[in-house]
Backbone bond lengths (Angstrom), bond angles and torsions (degrees), N, CA, C in turn:
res aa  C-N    CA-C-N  psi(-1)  N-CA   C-N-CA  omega(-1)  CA-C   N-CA-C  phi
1 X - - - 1.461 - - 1.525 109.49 -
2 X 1.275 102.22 130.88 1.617 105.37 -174.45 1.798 109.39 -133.71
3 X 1.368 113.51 154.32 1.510 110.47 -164.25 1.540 109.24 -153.56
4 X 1.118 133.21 166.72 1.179 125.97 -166.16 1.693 92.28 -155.31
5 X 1.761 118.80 163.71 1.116 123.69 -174.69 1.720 100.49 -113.15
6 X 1.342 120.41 123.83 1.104 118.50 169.48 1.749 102.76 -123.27
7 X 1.626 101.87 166.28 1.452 104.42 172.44 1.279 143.62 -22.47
8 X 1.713 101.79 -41.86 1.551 114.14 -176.76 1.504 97.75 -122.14
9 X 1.315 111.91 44.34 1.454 110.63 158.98 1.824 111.21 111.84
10 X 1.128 117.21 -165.05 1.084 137.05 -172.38 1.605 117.59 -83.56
11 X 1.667 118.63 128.44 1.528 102.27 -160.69 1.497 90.72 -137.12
12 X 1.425 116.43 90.60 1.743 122.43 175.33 1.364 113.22 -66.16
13 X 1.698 117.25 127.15 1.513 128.08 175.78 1.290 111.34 -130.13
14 X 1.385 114.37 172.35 1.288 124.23 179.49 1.407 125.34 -133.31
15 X 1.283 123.08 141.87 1.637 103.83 -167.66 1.729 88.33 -145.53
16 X 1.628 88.38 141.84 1.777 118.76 152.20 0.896 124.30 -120.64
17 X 1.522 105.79 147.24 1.650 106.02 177.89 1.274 143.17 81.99
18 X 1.313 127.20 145.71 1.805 115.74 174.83 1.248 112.02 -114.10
19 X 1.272 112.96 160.90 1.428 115.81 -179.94 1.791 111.76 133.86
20 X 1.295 128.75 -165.97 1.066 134.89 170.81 1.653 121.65 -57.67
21 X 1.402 131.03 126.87 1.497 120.57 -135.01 1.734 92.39 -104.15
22 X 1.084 107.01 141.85 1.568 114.73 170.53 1.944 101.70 -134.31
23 X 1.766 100.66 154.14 1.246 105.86 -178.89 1.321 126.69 -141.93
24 X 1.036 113.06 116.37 1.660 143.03 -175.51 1.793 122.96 -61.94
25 X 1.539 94.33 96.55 2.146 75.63 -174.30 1.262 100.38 -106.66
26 X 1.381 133.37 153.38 1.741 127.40 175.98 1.421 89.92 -99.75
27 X 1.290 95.60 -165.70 1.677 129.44 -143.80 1.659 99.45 -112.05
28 X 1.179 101.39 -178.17 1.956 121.21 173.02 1.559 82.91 -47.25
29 X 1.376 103.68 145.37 1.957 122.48 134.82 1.853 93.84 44.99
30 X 1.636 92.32 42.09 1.533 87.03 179.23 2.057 95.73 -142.75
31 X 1.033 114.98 -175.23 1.506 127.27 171.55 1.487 120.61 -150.76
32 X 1.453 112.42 168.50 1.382 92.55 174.91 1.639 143.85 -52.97
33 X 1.252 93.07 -16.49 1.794 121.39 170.74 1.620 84.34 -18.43
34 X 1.288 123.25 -84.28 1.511 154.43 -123.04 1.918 87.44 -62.80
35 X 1.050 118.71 -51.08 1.841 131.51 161.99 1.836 109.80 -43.54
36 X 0.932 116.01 -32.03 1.836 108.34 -154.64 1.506 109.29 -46.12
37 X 1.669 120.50 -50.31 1.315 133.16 179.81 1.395 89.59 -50.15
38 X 0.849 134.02 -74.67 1.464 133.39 -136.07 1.633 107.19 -87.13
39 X 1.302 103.90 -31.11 1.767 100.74 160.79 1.401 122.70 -59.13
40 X 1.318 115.75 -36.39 1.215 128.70 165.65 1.528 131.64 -50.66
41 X 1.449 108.03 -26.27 1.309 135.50 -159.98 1.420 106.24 -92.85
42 X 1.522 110.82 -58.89 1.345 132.45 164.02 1.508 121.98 -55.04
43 X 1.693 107.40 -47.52 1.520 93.88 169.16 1.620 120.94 -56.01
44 X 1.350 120.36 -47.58 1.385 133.01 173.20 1.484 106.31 -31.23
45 X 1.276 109.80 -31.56 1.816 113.28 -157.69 1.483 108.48 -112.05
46 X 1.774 111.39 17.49 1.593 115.82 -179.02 1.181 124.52 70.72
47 X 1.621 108.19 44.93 1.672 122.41 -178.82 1.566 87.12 -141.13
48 X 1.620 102.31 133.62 1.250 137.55 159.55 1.891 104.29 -77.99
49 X 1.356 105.49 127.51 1.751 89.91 -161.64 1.645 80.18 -126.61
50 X 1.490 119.43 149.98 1.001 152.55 166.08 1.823 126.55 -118.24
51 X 1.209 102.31 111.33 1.265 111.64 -178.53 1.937 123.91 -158.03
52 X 1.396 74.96 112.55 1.480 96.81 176.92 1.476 125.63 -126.88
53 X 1.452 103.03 169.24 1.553 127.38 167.32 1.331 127.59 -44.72
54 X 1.189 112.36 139.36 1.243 115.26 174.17 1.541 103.44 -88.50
55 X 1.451 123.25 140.22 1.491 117.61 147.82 1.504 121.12 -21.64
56 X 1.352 118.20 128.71 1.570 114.05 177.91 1.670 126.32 78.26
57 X 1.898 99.83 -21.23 1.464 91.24 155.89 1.792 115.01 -125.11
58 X 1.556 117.93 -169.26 1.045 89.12 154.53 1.753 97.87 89.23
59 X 1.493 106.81 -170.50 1.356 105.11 169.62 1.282 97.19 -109.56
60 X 0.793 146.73 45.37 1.735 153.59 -176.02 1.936 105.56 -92.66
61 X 0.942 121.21 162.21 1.193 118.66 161.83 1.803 133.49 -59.44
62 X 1.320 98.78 134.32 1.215 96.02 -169.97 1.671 110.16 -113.79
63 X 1.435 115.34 25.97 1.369 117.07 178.07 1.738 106.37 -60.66
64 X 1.207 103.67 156.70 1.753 104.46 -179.46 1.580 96.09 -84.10
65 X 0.848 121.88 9.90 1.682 107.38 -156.84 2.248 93.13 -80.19
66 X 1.560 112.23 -45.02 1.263 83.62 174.38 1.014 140.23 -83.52
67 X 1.646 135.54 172.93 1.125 119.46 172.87 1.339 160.69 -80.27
68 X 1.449 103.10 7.78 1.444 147.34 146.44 2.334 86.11 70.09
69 X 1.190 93.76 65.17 1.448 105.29 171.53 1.596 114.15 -142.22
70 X 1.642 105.01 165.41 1.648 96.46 -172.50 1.154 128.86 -63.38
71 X 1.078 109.34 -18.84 1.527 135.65 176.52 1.185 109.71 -60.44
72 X 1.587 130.27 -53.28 1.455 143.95 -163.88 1.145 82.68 -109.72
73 X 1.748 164.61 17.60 1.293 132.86 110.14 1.737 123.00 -64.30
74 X 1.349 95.04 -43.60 1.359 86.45 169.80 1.627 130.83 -59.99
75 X 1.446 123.82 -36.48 1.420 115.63 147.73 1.725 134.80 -39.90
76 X 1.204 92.11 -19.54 1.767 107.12 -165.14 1.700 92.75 -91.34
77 X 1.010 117.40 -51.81 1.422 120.50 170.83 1.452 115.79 -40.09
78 X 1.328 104.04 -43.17 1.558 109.30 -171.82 1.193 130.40 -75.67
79 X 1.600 111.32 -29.76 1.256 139.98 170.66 1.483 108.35 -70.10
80 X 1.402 113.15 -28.49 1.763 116.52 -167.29 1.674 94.50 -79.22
81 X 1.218 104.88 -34.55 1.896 105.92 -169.66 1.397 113.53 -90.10
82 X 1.527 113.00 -22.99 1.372 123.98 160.31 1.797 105.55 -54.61
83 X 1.230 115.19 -42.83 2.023 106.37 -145.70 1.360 77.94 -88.27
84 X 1.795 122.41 -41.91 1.742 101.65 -164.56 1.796 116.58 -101.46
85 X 0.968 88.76 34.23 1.173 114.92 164.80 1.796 109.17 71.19
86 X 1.431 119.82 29.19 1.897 103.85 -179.34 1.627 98.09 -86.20
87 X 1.292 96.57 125.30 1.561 101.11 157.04 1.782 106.73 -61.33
88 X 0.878 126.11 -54.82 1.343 140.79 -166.96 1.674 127.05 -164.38
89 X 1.166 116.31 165.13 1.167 127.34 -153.15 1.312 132.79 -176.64
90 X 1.372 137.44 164.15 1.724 112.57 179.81 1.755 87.62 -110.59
91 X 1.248 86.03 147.30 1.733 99.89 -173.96 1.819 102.26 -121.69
92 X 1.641 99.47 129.94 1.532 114.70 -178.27 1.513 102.79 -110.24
93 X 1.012 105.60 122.87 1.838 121.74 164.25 1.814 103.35 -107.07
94 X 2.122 82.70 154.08 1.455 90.85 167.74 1.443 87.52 -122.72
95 X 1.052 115.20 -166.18 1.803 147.60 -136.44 1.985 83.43 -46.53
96 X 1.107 133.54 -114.62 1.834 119.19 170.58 1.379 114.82 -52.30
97 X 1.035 125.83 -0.33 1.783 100.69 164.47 1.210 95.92 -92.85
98 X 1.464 130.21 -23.21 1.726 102.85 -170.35 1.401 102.95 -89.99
99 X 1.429 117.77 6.61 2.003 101.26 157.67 1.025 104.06 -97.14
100 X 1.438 134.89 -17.07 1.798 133.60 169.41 1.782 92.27 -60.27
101 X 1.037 139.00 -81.56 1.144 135.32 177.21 1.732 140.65 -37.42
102 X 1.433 96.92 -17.74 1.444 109.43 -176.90 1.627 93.82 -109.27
103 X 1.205 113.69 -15.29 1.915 119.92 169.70 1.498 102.28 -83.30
104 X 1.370 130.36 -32.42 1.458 138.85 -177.95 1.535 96.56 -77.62
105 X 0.883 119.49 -22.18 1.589 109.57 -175.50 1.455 112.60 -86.24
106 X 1.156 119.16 -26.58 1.645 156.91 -167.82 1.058 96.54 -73.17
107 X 1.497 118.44 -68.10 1.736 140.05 -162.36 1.193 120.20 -80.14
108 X 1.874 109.84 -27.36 1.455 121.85 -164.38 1.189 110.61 -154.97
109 X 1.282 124.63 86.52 1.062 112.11 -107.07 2.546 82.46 -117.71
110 X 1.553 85.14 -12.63 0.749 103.53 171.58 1.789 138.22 -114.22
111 X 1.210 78.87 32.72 2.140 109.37 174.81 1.476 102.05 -103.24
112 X 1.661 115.59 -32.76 1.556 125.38 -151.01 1.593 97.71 -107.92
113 X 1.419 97.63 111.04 1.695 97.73 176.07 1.513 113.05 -114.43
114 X 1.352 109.79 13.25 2.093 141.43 172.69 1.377 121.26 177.62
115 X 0.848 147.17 -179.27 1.774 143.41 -157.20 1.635 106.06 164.79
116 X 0.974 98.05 125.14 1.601 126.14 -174.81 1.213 128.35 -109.74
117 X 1.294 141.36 103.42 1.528 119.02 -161.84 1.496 83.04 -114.94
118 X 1.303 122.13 147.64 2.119 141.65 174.40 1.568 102.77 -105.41
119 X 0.853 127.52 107.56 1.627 113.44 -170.40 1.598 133.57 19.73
120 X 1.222 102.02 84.73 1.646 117.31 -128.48 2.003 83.31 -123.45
121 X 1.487 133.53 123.57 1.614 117.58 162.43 0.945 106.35 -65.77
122 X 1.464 125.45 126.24 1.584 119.54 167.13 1.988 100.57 -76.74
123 X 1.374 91.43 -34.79 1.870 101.63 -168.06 1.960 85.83 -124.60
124 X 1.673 93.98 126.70 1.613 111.06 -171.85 1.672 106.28 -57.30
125 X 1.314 108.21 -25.26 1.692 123.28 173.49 1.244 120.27 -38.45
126 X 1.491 108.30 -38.95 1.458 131.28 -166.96 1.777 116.21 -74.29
127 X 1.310 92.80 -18.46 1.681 105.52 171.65 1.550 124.16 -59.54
128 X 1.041 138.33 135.32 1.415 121.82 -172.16 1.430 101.32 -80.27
129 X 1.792 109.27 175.96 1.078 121.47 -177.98 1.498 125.09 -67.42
130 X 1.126 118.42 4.16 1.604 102.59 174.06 1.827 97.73 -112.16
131 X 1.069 91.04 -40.22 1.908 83.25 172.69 1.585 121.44 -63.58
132 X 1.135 113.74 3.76 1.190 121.05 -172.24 1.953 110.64 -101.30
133 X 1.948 88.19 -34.19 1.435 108.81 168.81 1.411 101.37 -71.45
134 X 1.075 149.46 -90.23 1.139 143.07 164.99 1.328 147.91 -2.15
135 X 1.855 108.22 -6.09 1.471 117.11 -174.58 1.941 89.43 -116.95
136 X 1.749 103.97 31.53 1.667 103.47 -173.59 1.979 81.31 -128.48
137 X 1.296 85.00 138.19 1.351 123.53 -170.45 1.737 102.49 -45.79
138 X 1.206 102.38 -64.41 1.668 118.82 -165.17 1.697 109.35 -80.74
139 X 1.388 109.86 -42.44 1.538 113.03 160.79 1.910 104.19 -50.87
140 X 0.976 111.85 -78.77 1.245 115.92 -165.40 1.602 119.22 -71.20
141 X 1.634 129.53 31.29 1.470 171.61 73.37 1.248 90.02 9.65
142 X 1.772 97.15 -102.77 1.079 115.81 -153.20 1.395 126.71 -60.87
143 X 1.391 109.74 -25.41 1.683 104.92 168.12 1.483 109.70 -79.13
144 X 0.889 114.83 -47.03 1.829 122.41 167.58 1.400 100.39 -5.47
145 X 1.533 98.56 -67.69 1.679 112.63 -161.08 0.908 114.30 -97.68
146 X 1.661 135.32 21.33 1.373 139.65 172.17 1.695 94.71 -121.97
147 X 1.483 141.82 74.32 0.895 130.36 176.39 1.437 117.62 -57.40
148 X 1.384 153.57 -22.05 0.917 140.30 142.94 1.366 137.01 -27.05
149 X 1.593 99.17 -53.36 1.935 127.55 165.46 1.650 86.69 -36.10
150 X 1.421 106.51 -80.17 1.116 117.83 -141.09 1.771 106.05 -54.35
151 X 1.502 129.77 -28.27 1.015 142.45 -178.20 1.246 103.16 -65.06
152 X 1.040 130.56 -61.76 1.171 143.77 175.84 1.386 114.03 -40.94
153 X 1.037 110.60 -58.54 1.875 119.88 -166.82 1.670 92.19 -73.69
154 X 1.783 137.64 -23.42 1.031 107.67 172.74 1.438 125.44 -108.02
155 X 1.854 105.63 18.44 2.105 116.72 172.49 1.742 74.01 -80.16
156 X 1.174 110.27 -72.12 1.915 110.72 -174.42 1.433 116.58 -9.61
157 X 1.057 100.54 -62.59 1.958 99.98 -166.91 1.989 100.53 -93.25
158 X 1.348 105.94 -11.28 1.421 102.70 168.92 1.855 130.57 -102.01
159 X 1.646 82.04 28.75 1.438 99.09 179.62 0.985 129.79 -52.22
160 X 1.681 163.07 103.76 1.390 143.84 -122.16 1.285 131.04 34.82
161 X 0.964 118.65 22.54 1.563 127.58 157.96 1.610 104.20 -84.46
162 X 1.044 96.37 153.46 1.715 126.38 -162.87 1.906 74.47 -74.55
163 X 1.852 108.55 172.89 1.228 117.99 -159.23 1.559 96.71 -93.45
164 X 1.335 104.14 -33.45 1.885 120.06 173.88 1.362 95.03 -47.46
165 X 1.102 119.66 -73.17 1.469 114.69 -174.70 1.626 142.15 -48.89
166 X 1.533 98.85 -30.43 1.204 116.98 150.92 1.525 137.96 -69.45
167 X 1.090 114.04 -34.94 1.550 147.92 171.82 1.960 93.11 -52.22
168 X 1.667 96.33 -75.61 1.152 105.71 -157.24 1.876 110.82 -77.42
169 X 1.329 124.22 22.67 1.173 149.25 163.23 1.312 111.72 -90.49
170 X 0.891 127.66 -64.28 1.667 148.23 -168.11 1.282 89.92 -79.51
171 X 1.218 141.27 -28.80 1.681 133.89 -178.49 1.394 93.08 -67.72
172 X 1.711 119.56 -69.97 1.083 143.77 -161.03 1.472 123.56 -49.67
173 X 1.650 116.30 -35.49 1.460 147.84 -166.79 1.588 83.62 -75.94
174 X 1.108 132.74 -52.58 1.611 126.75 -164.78 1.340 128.79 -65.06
175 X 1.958 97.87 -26.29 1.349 103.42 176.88 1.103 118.24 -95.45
176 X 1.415 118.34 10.98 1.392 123.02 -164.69 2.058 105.44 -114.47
177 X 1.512 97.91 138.29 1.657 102.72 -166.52 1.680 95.62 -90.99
178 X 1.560 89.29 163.50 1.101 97.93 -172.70 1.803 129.88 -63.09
179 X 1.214 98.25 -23.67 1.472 116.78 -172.65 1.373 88.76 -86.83
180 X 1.493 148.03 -66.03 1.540 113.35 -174.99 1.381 114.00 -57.89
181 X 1.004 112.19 -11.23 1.476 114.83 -162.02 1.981 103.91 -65.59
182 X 1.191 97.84 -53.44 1.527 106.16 -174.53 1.549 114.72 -89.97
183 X 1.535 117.69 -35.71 1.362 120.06 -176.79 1.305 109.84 -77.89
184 X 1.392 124.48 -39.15 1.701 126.19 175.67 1.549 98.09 -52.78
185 X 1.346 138.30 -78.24 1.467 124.30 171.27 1.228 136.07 -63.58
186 X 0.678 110.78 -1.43 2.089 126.77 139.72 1.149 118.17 -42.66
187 X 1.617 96.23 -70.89 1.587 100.98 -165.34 1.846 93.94 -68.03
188 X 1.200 117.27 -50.90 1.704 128.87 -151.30 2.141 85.40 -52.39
189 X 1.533 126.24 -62.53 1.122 125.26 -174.10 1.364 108.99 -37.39
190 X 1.465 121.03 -35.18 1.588 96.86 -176.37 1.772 99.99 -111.48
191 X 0.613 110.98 36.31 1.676 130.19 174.08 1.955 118.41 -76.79
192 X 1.725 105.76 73.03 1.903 86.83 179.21 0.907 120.40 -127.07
193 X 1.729 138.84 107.13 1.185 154.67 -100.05 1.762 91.06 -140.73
194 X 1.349 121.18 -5.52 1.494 116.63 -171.58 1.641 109.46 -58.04
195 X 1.744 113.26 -59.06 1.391 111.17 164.42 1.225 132.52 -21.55
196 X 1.160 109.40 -75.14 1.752 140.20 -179.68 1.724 101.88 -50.51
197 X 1.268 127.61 -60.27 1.287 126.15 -171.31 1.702 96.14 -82.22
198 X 1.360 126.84 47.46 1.624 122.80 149.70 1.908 99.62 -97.16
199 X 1.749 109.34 -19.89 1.443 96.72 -179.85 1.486 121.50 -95.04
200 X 2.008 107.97 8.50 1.496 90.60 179.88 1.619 114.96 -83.49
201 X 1.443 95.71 145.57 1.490 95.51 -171.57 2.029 116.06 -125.65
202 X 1.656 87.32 43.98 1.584 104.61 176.46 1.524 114.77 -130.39
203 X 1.521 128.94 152.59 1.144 132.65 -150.26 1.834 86.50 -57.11
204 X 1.327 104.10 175.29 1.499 111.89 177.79 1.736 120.19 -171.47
205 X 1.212 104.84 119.10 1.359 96.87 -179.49 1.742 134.29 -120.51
206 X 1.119 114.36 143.67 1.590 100.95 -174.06 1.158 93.14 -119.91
207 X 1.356 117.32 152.73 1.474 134.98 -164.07 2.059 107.86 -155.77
208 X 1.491 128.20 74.88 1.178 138.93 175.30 1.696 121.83 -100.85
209 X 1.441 89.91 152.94 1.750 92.33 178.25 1.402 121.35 -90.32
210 X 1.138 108.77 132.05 2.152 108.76 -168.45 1.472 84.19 -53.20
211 X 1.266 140.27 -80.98 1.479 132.00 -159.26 1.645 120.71 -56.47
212 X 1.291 114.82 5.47 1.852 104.07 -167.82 1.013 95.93 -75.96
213 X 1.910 84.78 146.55 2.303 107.00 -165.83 1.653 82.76 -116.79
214 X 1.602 110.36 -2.44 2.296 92.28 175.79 1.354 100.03 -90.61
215 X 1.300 124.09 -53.10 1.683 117.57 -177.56 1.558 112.85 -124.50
216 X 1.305 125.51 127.88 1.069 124.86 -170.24 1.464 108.86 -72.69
217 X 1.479 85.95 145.66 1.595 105.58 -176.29 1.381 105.40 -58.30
218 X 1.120 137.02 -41.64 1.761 118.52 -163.64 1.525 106.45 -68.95
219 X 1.139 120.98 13.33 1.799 127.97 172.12 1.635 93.63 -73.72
220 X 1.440 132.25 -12.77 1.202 129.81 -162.13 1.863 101.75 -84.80
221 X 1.323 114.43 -39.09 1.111 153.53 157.65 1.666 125.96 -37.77
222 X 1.651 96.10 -80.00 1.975 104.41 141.75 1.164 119.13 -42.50
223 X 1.112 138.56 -49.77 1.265 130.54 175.10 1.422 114.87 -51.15
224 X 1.626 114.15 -71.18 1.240 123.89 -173.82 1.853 111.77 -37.88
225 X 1.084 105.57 -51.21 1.529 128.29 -178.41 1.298 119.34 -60.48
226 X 1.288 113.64 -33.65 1.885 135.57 177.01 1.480 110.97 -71.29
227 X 1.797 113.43 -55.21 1.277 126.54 -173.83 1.479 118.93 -120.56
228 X 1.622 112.35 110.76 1.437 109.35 174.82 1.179 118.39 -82.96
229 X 1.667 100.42 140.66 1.010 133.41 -170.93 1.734 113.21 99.34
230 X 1.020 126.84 -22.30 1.430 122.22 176.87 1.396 134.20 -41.07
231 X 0.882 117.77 132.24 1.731 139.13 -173.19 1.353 106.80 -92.96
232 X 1.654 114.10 112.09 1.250 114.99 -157.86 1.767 97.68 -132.33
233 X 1.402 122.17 128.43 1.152 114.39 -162.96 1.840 95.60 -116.07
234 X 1.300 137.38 -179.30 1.111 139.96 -168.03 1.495 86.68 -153.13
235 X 1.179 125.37 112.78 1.840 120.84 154.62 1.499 109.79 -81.29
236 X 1.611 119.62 133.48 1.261 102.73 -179.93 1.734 117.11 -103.06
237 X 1.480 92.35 6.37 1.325 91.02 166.38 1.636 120.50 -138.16
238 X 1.290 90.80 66.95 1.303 90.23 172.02 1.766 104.54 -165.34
239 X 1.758 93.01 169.42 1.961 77.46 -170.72 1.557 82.18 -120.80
240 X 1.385 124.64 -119.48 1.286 122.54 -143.36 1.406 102.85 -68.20
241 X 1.319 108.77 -50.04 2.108 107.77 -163.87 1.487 100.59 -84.94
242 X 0.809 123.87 69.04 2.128 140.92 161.86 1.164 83.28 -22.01
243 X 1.636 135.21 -81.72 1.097 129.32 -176.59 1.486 145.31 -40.93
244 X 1.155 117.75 -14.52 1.538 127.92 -177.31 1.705 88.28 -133.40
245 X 0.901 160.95 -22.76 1.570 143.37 154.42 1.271 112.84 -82.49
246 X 1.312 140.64 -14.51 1.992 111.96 153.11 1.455 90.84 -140.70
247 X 1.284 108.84 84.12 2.104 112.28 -176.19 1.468 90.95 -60.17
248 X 1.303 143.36 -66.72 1.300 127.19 -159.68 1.107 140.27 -66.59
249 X 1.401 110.17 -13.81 1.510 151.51 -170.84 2.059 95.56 -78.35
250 X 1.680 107.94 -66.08 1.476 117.85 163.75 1.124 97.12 -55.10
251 X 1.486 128.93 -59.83 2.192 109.24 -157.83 1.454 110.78 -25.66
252 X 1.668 93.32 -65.63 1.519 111.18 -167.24 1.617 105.59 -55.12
253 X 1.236 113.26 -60.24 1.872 107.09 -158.02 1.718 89.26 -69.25
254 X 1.345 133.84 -6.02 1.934 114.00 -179.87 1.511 92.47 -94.28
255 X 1.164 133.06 -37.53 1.493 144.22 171.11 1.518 109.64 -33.97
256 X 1.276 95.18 -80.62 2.072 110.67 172.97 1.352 99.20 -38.49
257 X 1.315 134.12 -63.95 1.283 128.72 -117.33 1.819 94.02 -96.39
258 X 2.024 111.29 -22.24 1.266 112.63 161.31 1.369 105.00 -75.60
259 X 0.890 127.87 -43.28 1.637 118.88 -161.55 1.788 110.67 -85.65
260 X 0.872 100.98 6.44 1.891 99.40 -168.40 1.672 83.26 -102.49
């Protein structure tokens, strides 16, 4: 376990491997856990992999002081590659890290040498309806403090998901405070990056599951349409975690898409 001190606190990461450095951000009510397969995969293939916490989840800091938005992840990113020294790098997001990352590319423009969004909202719209309930102050109270509620509302949206996936949700939900909890999908719901990404002008890839019930698949689409030239993949069997429902299927298309 490794950690670093940034402005708004403490930001725990994890690293495999040597070689040329790539970096891994997870999603809502998620941690770097959600990366391990695939860090693994990449180190094998001569990538130094980086993957960490978000503020508020994770083992990361959970002081209220930041503002647990994409904006103030994307600063946090910057600061992490600033202290360990990456000039730059291609940075992979899943479902909110890959708009923290496709906003880092936006913002910084010179950290991002490729960018990957995994079922990523390009437009905050794209969120389903309970995550959308959940970025509201008093809803996301009240489930807070009904831990049962809260169990419930995440077997609900993890309906056919493999048991790993469920497992490793409910792990994840515990370490995570309440204030990222609701303000990170707050901010992400009104979050639409389609405009803005007509000026990125670095390789880019989207990679979604035909069945995902957290962000709708036609974000695969927005993307394509937002950023020319983008490489846009469709899994057809898999819904939100692309990565842990066809791992070999992702190896290859995150593989290509560094090495091409």
């Amino acid at each position: 376990m490794s950690s670093i001190v940034t402005s708004q606190g403490i930001v725990h990461y994890e690293t495999y491997g040597r070689g040329k450095p790539v970096i891994l951000l997870h999603g809502w009510i998620n941690s770097w856990g959600v990366w391990q397969d695939e860090m693994i995969h990449l180190a094998e293939h001569g990538h130094k992999v980086y993957a960490l916490d978000f503020w508020g989840f994770g083992e990361s800091a959970k002081s209220k002081t930041p503002p647990f938005r994409v904006a103030s992840y994307v600063e946090m990113v910057d600061q992490f590659m600033d202290t360990l020294g990456i000039r730059c790098a291609p940075v992979l997001g899943h479902s909110m890290g890959g708009t923290v990352a496709l906003r880092l590319a936006l913002d910084k423009p010179e950290r991002v040498t490729r960018v990957a969004a995994i079922g990523s909202p390009i437009n905050g719209s794209s969120l389903n309806f309970f995550l959308k309930l959940a970025g509201i102050n008093w809803v996301a109270h009240v489930v807070w403090r009904a831990p049962t509620l809260l169990r419930l509302v995440i077997v609900m949206n993890t309906w056919g998901d493999s048991e790993r996936v469920r497992k490793m949700i409910l792990r994840d939900v515990e370490k995570t405070s309440l204030e990222s909890f609701f303000r990170s999908i707050g901010d992400l719901h009104y979050t639409d990056l389609r405009q803005p990404l007509h000026k990125l002008a670095i390789p880019a890839l989207g990679v979604y599951g035909k069945s995902d019930n957290i962000v709708n698949p036609n974000q695969a689409r927005v993307l394509a349409d937002s950023v020319s030239g983008a490489t846009v993949h469709l899994m057809n069997r898999s819904r939100h975690f692309v990565m842990l429902d066809e791992p070999e299927a992702f190896h290859k298309v995150v593989s290509d898409f560094l090495s091409s």
